[in-house]
N, C-alpha and C positions, 0 to 999 in steps of 0.2 A: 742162530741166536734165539736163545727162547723169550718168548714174549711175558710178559709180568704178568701176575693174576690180575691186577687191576683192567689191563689191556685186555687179555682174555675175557673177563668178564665182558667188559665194553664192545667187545665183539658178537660176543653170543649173544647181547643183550639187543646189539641193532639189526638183528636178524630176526628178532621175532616179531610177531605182527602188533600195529599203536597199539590197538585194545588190549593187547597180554602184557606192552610193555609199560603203560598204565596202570595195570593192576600189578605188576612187580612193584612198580616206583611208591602206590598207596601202601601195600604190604610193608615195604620197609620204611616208609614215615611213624605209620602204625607202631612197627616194632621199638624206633627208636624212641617212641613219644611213652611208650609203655616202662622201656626201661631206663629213665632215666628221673633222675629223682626230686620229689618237690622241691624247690629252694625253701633255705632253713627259714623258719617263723622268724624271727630278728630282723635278718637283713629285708625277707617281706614284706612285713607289717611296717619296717621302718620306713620303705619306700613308697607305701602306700598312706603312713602318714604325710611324708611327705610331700605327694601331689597333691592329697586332700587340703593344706596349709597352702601351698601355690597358690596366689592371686590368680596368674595367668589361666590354670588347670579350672579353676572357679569361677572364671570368667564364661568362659568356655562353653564349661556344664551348664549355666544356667543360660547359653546362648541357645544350646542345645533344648533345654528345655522347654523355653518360649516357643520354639520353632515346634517342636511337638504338643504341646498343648493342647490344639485342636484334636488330637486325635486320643484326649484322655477321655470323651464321650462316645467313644466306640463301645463302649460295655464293659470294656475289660480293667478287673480292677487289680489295681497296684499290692506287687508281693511286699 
């Protein structure tokens, strides 16, 4: 019975030592994050009006922001 390329791979693949099979697993995140395509402007920007308009989303941020506050006197100033 031959074994499926999938299997095959998965084989060869727990054979090699963590650190190599690590830098496989980054390689291919890498590759897929490379080739796949921005979501279209529209649906983006509509969904990011959309949390911006969220009370809950708004609540949130500015929860966020009091909690950092203190740390807007570090020197570093806002882009």
């Amino acid at each position: 019975m031959a074994i499926a390329p999938i299997q095959e791979i998965e084989n060869q693949f727990a054979q090699l030592p963590r650190e190599t099979q690590w830098s496989v697993i980054e390689r291919l995140v890498h590759r897929l994050r490379c080739s796949e395509e921005p979501p279209s402007g529209g649906v983006w920007e509509a969904g990011l009006a959309a949390m911006a308009a969220d009370p809950e989303v708004r609540c949130e941020l500015e929860r966020i922001e009091r909690e950092f506050a203190p740390t807007e006197a570090d020197g570093l100033g806002r882009a």
